[in-house]
Backbone atoms as SQL, in Angstrom:
CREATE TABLE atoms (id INTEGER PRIMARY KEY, chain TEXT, resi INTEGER, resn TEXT, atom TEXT, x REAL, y REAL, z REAL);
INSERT INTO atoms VALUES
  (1, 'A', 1, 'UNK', 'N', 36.094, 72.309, 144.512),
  (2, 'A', 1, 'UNK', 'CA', 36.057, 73.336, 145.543),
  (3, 'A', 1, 'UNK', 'C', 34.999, 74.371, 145.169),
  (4, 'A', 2, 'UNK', 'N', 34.429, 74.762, 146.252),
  (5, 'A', 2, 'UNK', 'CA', 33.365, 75.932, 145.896),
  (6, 'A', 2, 'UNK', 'C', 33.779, 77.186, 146.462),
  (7, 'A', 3, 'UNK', 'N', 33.576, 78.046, 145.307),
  (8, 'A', 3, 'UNK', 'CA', 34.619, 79.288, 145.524),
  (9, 'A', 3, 'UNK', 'C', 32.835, 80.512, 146.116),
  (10, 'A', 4, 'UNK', 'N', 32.986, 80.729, 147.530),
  (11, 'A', 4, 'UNK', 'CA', 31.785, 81.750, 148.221),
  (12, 'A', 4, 'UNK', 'C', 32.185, 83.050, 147.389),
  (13, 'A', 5, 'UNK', 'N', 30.970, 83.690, 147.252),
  (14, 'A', 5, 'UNK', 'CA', 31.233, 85.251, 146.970),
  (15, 'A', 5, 'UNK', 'C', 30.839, 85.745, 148.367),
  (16, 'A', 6, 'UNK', 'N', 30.199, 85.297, 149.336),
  (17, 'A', 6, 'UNK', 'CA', 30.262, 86.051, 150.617),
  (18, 'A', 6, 'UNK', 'C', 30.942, 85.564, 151.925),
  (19, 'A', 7, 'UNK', 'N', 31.825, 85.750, 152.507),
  (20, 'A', 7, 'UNK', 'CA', 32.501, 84.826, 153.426),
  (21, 'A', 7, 'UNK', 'C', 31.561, 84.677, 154.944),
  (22, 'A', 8, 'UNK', 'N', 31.269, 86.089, 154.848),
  (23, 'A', 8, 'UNK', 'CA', 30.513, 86.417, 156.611),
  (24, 'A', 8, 'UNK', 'C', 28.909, 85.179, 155.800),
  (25, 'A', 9, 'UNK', 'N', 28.365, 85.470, 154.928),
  (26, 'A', 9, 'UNK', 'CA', 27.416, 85.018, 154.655),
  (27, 'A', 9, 'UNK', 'C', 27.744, 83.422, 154.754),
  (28, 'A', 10, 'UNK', 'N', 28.334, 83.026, 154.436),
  (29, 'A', 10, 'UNK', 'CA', 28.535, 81.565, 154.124),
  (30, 'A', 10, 'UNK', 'C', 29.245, 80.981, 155.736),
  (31, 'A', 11, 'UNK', 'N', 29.675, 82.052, 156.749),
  (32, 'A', 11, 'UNK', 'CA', 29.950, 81.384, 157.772),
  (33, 'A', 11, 'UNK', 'C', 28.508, 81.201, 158.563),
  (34, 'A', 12, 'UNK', 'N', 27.734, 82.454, 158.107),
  (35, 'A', 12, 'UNK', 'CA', 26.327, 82.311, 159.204),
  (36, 'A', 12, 'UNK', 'C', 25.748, 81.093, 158.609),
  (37, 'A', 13, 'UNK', 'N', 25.529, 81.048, 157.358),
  (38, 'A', 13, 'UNK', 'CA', 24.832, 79.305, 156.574),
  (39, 'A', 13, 'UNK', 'C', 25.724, 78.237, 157.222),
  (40, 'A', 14, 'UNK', 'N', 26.813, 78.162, 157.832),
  (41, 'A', 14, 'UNK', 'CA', 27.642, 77.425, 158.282),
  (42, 'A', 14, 'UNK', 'C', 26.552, 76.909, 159.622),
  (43, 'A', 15, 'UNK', 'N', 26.984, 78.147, 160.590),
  (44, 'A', 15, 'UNK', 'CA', 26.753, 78.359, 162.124),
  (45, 'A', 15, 'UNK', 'C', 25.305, 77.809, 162.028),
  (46, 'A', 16, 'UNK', 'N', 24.601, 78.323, 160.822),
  (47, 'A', 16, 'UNK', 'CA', 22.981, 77.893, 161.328),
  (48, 'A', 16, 'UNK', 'C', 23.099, 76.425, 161.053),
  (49, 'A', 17, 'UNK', 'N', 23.753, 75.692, 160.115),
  (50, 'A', 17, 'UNK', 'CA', 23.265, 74.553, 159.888),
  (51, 'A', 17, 'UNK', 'C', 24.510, 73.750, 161.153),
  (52, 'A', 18, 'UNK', 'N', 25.281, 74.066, 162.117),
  (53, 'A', 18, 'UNK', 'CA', 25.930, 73.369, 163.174),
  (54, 'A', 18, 'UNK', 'C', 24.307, 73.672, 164.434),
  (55, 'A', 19, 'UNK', 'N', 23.964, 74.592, 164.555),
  (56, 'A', 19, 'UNK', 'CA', 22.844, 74.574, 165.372),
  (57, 'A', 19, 'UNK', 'C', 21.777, 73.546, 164.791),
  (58, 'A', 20, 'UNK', 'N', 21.013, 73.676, 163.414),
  (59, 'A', 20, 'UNK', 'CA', 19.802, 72.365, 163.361),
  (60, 'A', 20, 'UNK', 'C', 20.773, 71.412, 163.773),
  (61, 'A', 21, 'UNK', 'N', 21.981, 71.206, 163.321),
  (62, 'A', 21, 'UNK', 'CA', 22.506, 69.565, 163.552),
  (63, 'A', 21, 'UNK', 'C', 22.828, 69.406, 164.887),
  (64, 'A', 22, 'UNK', 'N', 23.047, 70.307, 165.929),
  (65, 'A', 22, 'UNK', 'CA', 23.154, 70.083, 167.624),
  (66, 'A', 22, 'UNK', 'C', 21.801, 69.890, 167.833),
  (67, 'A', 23, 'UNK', 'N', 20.444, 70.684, 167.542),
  (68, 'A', 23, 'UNK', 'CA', 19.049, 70.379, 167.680),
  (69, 'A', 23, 'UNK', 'C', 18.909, 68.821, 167.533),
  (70, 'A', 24, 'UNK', 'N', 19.376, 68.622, 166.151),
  (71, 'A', 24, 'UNK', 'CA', 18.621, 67.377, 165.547),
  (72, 'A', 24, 'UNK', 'C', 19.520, 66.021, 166.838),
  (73, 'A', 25, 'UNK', 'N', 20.714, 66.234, 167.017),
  (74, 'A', 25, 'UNK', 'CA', 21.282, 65.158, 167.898),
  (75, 'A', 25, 'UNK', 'C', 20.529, 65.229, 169.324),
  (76, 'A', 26, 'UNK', 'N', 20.235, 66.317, 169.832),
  (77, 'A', 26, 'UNK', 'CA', 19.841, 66.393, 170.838),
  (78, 'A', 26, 'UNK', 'C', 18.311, 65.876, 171.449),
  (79, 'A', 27, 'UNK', 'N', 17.329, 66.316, 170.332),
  (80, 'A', 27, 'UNK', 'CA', 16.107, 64.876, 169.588),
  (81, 'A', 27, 'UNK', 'C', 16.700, 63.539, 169.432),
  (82, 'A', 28, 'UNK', 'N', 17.842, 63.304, 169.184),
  (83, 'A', 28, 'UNK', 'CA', 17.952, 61.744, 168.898),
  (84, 'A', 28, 'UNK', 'C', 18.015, 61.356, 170.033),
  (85, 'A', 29, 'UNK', 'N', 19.084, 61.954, 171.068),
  (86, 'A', 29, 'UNK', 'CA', 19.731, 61.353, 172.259),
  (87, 'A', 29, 'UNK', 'C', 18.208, 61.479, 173.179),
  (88, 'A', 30, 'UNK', 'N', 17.243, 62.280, 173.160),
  (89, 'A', 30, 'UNK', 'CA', 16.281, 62.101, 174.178),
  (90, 'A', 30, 'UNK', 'C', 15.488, 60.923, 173.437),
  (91, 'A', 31, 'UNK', 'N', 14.784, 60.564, 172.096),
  (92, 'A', 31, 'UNK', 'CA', 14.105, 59.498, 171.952),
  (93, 'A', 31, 'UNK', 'C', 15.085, 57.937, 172.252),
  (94, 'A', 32, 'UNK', 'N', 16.432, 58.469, 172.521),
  (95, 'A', 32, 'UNK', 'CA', 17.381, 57.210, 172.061),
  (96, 'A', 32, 'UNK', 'C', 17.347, 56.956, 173.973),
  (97, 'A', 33, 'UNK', 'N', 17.443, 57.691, 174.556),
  (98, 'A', 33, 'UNK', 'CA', 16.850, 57.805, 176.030),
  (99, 'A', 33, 'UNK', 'C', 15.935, 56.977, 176.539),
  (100, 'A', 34, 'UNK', 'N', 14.207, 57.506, 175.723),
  (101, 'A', 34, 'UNK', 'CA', 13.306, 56.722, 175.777),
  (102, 'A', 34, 'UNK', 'C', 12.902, 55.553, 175.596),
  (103, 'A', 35, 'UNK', 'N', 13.596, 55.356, 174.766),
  (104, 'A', 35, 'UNK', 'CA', 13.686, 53.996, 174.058),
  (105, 'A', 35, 'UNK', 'C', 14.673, 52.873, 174.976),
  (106, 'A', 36, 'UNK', 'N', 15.577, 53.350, 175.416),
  (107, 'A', 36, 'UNK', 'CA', 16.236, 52.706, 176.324),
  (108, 'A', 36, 'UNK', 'C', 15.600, 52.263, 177.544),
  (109, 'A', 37, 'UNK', 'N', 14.834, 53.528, 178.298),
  (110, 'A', 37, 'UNK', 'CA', 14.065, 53.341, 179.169),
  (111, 'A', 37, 'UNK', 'C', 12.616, 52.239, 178.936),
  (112, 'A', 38, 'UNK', 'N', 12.391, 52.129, 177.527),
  (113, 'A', 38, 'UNK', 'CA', 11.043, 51.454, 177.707),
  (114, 'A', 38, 'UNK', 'C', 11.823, 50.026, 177.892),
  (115, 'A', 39, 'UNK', 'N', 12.742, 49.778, 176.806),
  (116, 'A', 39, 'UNK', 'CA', 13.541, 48.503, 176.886),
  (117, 'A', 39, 'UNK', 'C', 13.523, 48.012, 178.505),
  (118, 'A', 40, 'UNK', 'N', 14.326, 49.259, 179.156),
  (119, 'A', 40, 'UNK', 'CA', 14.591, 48.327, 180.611),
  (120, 'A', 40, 'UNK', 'C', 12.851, 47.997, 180.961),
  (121, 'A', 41, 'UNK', 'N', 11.673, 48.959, 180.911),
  (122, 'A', 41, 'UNK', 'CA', 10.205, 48.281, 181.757),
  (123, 'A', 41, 'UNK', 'C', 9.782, 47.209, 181.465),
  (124, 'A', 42, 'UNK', 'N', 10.560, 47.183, 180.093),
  (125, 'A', 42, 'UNK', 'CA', 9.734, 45.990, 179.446),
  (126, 'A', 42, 'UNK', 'C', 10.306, 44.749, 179.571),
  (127, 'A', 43, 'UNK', 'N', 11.515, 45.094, 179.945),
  (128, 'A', 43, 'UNK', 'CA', 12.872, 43.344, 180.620),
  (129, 'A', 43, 'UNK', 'C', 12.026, 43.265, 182.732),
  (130, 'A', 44, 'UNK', 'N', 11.871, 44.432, 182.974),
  (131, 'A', 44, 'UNK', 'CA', 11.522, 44.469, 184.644),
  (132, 'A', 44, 'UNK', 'C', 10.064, 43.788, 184.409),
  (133, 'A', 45, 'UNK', 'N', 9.165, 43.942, 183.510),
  (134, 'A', 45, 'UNK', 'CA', 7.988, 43.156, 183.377),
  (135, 'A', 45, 'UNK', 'C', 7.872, 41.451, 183.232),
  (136, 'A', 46, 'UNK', 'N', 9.014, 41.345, 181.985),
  (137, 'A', 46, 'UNK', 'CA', 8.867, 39.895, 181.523),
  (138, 'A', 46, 'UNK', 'C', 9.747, 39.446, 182.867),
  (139, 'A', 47, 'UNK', 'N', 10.911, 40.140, 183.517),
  (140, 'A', 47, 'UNK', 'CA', 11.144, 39.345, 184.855),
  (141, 'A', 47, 'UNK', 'C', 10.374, 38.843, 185.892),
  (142, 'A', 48, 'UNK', 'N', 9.561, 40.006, 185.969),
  (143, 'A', 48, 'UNK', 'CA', 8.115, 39.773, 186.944),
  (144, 'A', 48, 'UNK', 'C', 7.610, 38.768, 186.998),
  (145, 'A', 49, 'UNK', 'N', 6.757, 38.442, 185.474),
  (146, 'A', 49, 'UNK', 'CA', 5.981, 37.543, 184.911),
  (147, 'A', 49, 'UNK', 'C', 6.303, 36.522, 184.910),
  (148, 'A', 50, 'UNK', 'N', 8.229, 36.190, 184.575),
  (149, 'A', 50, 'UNK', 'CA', 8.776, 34.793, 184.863),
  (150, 'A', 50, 'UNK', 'C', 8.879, 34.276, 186.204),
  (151, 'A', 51, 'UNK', 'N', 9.028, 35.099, 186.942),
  (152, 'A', 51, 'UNK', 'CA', 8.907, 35.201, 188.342),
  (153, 'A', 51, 'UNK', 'C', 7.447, 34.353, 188.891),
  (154, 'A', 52, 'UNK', 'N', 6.860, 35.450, 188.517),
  (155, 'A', 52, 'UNK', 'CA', 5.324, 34.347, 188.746),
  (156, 'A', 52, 'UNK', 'C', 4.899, 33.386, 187.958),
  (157, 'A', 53, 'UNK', 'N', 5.145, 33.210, 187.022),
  (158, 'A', 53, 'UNK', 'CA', 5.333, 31.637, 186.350),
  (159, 'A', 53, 'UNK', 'C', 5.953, 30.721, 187.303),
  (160, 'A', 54, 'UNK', 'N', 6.971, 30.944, 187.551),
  (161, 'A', 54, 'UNK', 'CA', 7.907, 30.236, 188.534),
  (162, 'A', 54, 'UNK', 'C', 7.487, 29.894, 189.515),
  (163, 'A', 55, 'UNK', 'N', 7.256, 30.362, 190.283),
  (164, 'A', 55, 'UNK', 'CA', 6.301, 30.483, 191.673),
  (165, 'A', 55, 'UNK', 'C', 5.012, 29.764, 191.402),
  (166, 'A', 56, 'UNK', 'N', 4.116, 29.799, 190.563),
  (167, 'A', 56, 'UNK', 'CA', 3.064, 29.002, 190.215),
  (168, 'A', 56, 'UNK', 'C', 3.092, 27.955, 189.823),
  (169, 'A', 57, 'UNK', 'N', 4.314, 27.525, 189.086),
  (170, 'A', 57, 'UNK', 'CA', 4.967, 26.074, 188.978),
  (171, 'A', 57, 'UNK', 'C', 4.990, 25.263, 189.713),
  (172, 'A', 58, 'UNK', 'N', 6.215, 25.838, 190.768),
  (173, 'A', 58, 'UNK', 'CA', 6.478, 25.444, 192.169),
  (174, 'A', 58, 'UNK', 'C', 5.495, 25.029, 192.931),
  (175, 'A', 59, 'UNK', 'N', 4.014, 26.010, 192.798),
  (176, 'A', 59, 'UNK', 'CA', 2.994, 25.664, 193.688),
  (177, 'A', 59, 'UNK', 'C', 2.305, 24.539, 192.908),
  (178, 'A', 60, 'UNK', 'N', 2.521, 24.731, 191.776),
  (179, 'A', 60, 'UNK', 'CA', 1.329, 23.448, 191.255),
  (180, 'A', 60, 'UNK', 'C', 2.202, 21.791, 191.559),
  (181, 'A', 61, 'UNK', 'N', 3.016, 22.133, 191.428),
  (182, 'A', 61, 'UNK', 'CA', 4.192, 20.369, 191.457),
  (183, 'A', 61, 'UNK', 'C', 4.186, 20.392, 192.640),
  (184, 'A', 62, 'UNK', 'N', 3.925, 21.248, 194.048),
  (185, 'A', 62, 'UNK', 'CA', 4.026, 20.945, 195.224),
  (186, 'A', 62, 'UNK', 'C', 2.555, 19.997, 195.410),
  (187, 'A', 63, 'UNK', 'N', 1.495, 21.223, 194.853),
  (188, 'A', 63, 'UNK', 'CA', 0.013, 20.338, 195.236),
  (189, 'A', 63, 'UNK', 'C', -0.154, 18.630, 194.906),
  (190, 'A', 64, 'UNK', 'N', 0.393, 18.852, 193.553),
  (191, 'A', 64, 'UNK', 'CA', 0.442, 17.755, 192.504),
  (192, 'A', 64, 'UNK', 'C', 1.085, 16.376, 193.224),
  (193, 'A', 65, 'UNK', 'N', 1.950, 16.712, 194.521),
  (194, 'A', 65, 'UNK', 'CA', 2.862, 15.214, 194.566),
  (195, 'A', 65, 'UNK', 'C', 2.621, 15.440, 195.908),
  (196, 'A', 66, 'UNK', 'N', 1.555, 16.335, 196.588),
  (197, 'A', 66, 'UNK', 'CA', 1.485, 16.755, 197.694),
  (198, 'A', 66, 'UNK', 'C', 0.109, 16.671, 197.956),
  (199, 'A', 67, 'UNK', 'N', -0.587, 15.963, 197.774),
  (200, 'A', 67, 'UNK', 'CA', -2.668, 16.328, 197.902),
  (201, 'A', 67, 'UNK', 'C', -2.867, 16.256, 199.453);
């Protein structure tokens, strides 16, 4: 146990270090945000792309058995 010689002092060292640590979560949750968000552009892209793969498939096996 750690015995304070100042109580008011050791509650403000308290209070300040609950504020950096609400700061510091509040930085996490917005990059943890971002990061989420790039995830989804980057699943809406490769859908795209399979999409038109697909579609270009389709068109080539149509030409292909179709001249």
């Amino acid at each position: 146990m750690v015995w304070v010689r100042n109580p008011e002092q050791e509650i403000v060292r308290l209070q300040e270090q609950v504020h950096k640590l609400e700061r510091e979560m509040l930085r996490l949750r917005a990059s943890r945000r971002v990061l989420l968000d790039l995830v989804a552009f980057q699943d809406r892209q490769q859908r795209l792309r399979i999409g038109a793969l697909e579609r270009e498939n389709r068109r080539l096996r149509h030409r292909r058995y179709n001249p």
